[in-house]
N, C-alpha and C positions, 0 to 999 in steps of 0.2 A: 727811397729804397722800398718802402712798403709800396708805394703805387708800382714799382716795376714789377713785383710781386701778384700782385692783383691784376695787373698786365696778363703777364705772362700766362697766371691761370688763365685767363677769360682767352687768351690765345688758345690754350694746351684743351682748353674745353668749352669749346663753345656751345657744345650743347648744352651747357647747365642752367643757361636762359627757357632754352626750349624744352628741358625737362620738369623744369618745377610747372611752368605752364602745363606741362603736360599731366605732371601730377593733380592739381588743382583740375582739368578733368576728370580724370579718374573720381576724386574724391566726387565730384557732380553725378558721375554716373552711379556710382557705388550708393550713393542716399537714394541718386531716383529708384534704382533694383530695391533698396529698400521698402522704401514707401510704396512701391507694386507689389513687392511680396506680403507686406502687412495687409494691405488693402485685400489681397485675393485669401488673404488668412483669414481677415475678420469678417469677410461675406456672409454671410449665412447659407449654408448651403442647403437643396434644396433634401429635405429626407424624403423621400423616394418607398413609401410601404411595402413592406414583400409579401408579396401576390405567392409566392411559394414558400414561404417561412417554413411550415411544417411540411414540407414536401421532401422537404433534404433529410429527413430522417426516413426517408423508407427503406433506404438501403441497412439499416440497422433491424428491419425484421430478418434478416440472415440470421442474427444470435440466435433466433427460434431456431432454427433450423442446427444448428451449433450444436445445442443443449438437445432436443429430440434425434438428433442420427446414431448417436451410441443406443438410447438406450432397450429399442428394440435385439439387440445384438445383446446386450449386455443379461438381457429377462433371460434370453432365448439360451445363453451358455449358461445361466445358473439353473435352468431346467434341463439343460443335457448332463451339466457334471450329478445332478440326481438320479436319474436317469439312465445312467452310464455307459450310455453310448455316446461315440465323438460326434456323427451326423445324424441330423432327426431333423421333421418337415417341418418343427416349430422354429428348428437353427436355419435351413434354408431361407423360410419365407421372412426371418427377421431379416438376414441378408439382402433381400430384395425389395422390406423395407426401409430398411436403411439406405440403401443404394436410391430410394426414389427421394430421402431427404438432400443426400446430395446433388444429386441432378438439380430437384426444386431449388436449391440455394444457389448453380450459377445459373439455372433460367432466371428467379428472379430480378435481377440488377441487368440482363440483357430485354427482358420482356419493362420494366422500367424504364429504361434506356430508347427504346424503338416504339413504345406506344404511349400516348398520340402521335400523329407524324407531325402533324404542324408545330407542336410545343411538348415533348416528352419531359417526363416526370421528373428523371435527374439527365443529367449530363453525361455522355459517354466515358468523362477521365471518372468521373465516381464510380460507374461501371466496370474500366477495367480496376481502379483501385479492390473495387468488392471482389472482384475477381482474383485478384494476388491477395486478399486477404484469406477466401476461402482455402485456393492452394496452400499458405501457409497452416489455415488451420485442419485441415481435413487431414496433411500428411503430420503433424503433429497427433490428430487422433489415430493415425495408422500405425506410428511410430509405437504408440502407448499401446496398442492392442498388438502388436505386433512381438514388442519384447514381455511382455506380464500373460503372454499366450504360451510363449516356448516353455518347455518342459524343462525342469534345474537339472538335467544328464551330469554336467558339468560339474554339478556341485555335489552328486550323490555317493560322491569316494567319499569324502568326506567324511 
């Protein structure tokens, strides 16, 4: 009875000959992946010195630029509110130096970006990155000179 049994299986699957065979591939192929993956792991790879190491920082002279755009503006309205008048040549021409910081900070990272032409200094996604960095920071300086400018109308019932 047990051999009609064992019959019967090796009838109802005959593939189970040709699956463990097949298995015992697998496991062949699974050590050799192995042993190729170890071997390319333990390679020594070659280190490669960067020729540009300190080159990638030059987009971070924009922070000069950061810290210097207020504060021509900011001299210029503490000598108007003495002063007391709202517009005077000293409040202009801060304005216009200010305005020449931000220009300077997105020339930079494009004048970075496009010179030399054979090998430029950073790479054009650093360039536009510096560039949505400025936008974020310049309308954050806008934002702040913008509301601490307005006059407290609002609050003078009070």
């Amino acid at each position: 009875m047990v051999y009609e049994l064992e019959r019967t299986w090796e009838q109802l699957w005959p593939v189970s000959r040709d699956y463990s065979n097949w298995c015992q591939g697998q496991e062949n192929r699974v050590a050799g992946l192995q042993a190729k993956t170890w071997d390319v792991l333990n390679k020594k790879q070659e280190q490669k010195p960067l020729d540009h190491g300190i080159i990638v920082w030059w987009t971070f002279f924009v922070v000069l630029f950061y810290v210097l755009a207020p504060l021509p503006t900011l001299i210029a309205r503490r000598h108007a509110e003495n002063s007391g008048s709202s517009s005077t040549a000293a409040y202009e021409f801060a304005i216009f130096i200010t305005m020449g910081f931000v220009v300077s900070s997105f020339a930079l990272p494009i004048v970075l970006a496009r010179s030399p032409e054979s090998a430029p200094v950073i790479k054009w996604g650093a360039c536009y990155l510096t560039l949505a960095g400025n936008v974020v920071v310049y309308a954050t300086l806008l934002g702040f000179f913008m509301t601490f400018d307005a006059e407290d109308t609002d609050y003078s019932m009070w």
